[in-house]
NUKE-143202 format. One record per atom (N, C-alpha, C, CB): y, x, z. Coordinates in steps of 0.1 Angstrom, whole numbers, plus 5000, padded with zeros to 4 digits. Glycine has a CB too. Layout:
// residues N
<<Y, X, Z>> ...
// end
This chain:
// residues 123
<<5257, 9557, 8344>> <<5267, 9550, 8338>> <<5261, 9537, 8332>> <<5275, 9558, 8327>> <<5268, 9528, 8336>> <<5262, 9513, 8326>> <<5261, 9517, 8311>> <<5273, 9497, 8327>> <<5255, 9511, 8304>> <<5252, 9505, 8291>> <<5269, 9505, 8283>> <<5243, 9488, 8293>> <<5268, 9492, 8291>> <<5289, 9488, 8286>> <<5299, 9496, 8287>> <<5297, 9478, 8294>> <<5297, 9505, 8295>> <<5306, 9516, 8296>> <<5306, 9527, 8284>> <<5303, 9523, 8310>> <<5295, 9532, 8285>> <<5286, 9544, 8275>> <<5293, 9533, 8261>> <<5263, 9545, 8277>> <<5291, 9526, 8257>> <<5291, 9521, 8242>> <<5310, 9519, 8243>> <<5279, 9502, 8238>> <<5316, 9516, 8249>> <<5332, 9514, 8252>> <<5337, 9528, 8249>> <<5337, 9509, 8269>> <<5333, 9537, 8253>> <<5335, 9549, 8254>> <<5330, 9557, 8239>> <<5327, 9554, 8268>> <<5322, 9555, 8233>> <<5315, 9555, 8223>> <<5329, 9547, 8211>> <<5299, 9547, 8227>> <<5325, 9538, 8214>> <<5337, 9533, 8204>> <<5354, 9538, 8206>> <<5337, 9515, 8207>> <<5357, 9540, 8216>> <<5368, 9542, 8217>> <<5368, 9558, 8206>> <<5372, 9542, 8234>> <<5358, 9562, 8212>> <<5357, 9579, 8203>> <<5360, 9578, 8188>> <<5338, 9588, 8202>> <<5347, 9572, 8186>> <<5349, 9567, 8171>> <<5366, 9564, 8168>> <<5339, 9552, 8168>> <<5368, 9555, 8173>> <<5382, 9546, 8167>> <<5392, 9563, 8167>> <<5391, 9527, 8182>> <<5392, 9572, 8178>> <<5402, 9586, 8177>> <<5398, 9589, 8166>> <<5401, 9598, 8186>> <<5383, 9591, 8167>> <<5385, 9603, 8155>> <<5383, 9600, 8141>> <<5375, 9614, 8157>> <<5385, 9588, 8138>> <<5389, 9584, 8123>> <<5403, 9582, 8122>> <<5382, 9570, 8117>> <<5410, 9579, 8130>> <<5425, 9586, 8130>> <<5431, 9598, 8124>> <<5428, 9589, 8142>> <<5421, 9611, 8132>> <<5423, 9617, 8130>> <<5416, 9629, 8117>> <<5425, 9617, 8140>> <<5407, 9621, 8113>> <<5399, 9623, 8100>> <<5409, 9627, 8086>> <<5392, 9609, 8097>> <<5404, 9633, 8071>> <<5409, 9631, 8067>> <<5418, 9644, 8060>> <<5411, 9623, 8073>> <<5421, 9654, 8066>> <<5424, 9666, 8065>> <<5441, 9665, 8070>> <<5420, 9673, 8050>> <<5446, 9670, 8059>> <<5460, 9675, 8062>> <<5467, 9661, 8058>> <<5466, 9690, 8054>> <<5476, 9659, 8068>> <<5487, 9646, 8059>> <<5491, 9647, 8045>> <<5503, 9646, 8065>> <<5493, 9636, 8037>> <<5500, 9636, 8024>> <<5515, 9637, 8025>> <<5497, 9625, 8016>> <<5517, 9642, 8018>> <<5534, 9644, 8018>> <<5534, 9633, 8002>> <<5543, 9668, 8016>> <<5545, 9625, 8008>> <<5556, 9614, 7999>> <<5559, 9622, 7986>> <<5572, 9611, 8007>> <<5556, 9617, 7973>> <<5562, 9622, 7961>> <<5576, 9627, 7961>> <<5562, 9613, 7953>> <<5581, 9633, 7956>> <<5600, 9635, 7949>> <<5601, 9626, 7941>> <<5605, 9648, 7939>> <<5613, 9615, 7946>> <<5615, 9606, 7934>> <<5633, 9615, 7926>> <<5615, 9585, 7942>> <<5628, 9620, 7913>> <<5635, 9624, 7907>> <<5644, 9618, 7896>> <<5630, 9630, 7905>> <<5657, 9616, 7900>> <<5666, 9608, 7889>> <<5660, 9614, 7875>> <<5685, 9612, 7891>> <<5663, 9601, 7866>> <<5660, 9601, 7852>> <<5671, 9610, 7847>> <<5659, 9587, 7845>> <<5666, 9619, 7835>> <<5674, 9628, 7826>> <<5682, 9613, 7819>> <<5662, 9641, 7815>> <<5697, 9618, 7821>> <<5704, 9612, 7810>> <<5704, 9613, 7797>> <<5712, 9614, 7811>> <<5697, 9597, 7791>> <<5697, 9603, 7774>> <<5708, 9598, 7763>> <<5682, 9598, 7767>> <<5714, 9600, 7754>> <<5725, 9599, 7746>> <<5739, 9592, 7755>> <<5719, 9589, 7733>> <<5745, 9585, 7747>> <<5761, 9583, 7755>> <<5763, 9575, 7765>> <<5771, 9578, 7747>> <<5750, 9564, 7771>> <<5749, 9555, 7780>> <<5755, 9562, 7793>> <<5735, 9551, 7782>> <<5765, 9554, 7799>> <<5768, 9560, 7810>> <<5785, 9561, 7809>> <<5759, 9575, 7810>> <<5792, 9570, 7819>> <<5805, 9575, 7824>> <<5806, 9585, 7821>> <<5807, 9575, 7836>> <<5819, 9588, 7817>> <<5823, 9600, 7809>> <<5837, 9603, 7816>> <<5824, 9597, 7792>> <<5843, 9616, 7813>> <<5854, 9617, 7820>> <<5862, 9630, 7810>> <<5850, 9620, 7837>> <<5877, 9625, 7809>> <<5883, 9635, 7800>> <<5893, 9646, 7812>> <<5893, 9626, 7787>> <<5897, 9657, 7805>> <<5901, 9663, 7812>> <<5913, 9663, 7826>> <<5903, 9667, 7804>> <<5919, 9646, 7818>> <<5929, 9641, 7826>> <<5924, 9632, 7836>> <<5939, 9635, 7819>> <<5910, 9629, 7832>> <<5911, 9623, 7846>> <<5905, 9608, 7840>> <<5929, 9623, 7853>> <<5908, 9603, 7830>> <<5903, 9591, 7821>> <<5892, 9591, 7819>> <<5907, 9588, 7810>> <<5885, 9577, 7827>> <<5872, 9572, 7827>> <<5867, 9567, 7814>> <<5872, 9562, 7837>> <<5856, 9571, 7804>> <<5852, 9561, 7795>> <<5838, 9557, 7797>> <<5853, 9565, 7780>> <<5831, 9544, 7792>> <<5821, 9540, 7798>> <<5813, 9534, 7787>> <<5824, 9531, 7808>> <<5802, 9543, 7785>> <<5794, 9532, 7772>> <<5785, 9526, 7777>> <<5787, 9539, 7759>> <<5780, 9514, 7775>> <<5773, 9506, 7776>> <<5766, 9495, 7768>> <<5777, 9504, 7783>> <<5753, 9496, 7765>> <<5749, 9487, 7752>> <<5758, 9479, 7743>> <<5743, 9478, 7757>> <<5765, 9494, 7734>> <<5775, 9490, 7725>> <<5788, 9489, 7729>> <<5773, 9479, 7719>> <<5791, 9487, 7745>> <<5809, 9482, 7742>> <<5808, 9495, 7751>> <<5818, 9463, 7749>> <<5822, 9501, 7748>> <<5833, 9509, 7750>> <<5843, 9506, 7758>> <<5839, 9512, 7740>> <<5849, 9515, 7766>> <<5862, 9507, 7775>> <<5863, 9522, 7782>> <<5857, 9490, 7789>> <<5879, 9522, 7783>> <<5882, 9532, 7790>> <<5896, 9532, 7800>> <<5882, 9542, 7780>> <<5896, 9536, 7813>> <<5903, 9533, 7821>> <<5910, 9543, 7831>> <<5897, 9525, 7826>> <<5916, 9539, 7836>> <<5924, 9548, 7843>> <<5914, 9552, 7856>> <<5940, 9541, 7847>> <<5916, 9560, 7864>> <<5910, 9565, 7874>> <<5916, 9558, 7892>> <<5912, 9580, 7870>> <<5932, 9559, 7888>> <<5936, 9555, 7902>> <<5940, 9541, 7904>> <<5947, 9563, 7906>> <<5943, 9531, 7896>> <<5942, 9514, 7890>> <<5937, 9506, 7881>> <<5951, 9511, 7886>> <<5926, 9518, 7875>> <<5912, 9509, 7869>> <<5919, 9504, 7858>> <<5904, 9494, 7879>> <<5925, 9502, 7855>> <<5933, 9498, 7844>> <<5928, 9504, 7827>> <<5948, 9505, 7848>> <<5924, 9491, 7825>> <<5915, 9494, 7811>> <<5929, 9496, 7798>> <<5901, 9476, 7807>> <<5929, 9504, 7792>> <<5933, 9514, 7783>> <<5929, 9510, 7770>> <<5926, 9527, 7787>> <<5917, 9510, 7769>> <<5910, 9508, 7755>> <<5899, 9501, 7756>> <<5905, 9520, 7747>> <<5893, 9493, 7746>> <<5880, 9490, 7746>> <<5876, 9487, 7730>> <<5877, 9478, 7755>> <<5859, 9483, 7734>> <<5856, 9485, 7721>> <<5845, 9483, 7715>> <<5858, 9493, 7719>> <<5832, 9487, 7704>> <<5821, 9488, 7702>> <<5820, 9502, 7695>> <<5817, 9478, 7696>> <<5807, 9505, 7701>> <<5797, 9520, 7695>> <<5788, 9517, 7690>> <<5790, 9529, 7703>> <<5787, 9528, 7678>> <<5772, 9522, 7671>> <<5766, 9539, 7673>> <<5773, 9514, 7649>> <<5758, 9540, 7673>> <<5741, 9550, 7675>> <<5744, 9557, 7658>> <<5718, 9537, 7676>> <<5748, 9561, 7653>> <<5744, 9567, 7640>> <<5731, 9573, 7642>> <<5755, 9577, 7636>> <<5728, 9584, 7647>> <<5718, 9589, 7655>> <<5715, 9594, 7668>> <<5714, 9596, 7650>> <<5708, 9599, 7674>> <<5703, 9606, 7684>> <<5717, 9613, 7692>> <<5692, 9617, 7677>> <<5721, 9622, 7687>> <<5737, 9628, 7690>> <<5746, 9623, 7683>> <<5739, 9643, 7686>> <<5751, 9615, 7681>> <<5761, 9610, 7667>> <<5765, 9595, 7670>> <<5752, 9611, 7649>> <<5777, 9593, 7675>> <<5780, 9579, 7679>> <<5796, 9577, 7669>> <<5783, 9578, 7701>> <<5795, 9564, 7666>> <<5808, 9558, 7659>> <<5820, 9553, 7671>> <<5803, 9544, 7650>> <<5826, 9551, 7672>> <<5838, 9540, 7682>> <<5848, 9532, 7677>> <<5848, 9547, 7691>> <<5845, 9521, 7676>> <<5855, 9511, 7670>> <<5863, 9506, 7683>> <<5847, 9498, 7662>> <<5877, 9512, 7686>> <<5881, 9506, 7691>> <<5897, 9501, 7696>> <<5875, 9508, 7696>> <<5904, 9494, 7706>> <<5914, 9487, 7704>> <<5922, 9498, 7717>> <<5911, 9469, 7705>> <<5934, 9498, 7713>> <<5939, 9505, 7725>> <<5949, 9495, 7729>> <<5945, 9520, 7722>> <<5949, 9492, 7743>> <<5956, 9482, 7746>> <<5974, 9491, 7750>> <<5946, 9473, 7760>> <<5970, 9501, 7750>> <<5982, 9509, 7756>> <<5995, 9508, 7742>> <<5975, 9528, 7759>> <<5987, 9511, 7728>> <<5997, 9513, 7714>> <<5991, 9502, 7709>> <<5996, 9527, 7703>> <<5981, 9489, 7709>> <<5979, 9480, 7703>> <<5979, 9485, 7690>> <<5987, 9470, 7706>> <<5969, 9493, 7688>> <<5965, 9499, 7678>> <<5952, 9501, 7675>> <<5971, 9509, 7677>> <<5942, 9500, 7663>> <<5929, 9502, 7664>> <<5926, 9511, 7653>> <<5921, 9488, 7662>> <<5917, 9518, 7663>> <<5912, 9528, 7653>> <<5902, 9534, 7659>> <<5922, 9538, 7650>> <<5893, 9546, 7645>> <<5878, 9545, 7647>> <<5876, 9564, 7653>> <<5867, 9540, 7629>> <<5864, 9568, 7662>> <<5866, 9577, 7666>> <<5849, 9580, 7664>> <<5876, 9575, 7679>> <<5848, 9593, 7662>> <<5831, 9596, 7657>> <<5835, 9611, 7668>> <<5825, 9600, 7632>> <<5820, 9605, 7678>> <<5817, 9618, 7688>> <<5804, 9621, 7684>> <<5818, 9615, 7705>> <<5804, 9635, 7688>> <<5785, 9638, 7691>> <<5787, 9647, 7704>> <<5775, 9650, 7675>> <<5770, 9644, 7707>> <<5766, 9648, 7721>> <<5759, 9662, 7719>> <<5755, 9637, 7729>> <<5771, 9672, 7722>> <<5763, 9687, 7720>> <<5756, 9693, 7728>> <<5771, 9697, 7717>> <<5762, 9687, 7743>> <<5750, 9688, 7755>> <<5742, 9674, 7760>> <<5758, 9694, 7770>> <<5739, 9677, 7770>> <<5736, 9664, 7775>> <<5747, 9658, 7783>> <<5724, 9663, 7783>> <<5758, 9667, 7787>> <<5766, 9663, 7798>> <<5785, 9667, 7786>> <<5760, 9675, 7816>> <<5784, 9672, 7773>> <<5794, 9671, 7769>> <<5795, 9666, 7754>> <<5799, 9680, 7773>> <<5803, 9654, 7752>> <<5805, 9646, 7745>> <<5821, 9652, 7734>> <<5806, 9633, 7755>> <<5817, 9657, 7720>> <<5829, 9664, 7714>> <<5832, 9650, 7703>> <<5824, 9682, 7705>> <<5844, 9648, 7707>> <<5851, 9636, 7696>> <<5862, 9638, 7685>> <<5858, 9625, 7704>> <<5864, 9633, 7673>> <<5874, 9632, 7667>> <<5875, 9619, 7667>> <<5875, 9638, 7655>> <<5890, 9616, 7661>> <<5896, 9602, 7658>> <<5894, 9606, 7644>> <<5914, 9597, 7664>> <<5902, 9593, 7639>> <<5906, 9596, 7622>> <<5914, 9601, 7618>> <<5908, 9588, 7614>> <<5923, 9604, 7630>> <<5938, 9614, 7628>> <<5932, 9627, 7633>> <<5954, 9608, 7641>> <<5919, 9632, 7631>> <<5916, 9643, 7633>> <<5922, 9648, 7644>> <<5918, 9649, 7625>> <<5922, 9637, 7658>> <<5926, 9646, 7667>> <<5912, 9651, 7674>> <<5936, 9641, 7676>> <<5912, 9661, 7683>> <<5902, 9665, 7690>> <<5896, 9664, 7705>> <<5903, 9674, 7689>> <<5890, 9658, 7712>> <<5887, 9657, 7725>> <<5880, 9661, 7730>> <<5885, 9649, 7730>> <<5875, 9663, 7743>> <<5859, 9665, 7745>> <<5860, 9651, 7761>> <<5853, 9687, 7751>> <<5846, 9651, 7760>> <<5845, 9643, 7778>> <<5830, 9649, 7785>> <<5843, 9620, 7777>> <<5834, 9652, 7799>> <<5818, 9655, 7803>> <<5815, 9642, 7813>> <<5814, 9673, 7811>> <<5803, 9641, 7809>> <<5794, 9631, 7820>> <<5798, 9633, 7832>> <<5780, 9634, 7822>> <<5800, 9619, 7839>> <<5800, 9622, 7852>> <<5787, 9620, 7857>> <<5810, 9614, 7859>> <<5784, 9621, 7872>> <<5772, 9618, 7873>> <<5773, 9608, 7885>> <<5764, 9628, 7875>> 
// end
């Protein structure tokens, strides 16, 4: 065999078998959704009403014409413990509503008329 052949052949080897070097393939991480933390996010009441907190403002809407309902501002009291100041466009009436987050996924509210709600996270 020529010289040029032998070394072509030679290299070609090499170039396989660092291919195949290396052991077993890596398998791709799990990219895993973030744990939802305090009220940020979509909420949903029994009927069907969308509420939506988001850096402080409040708004809540209907499900089948989006049709905003209420809106508003939240304040953080703490960790589980949110205030709601807000306007209901439905009775043009304002009033304040204090929830806490007893799960991560359900939100327990009163108004100031002591009424009672709950909402769970949508996801």
């Amino acid at each position: 065999m020529k010289p040029i052949t032998v070394l072509s052949l030679l290299a070609a080897a090499a170039a396989l078998a660092s291919c195949q070097m290396g052991g077993a393939p890596r398998s791709m991480p799990v990219v895993q959704q973030p744990q939802p933390t305090g009220v940020e996010g979509s909420w949903a009441d029994p009927n069907g009403i969308i509420s939506t907190f988001s850096g402080g403002t409040f708004t809540t809407r209907t499900t089948d014409t989006n049709q905003l309902l209420a809106s508003g501002n939240y304040v953080k009291v703490s960790p589980t413990l949110v205030e709601i100041n807000m306007t209901s466009l439905v009775r043009n009436t304002q009033s304040k509503v204090n929830c806490a987050l007893v799960t991560i996924n359900q939100l327990n509210c009163t108004t100031a008329e002591n009424a009672q709600f709950s909402l769970s996270r949508r996801s």
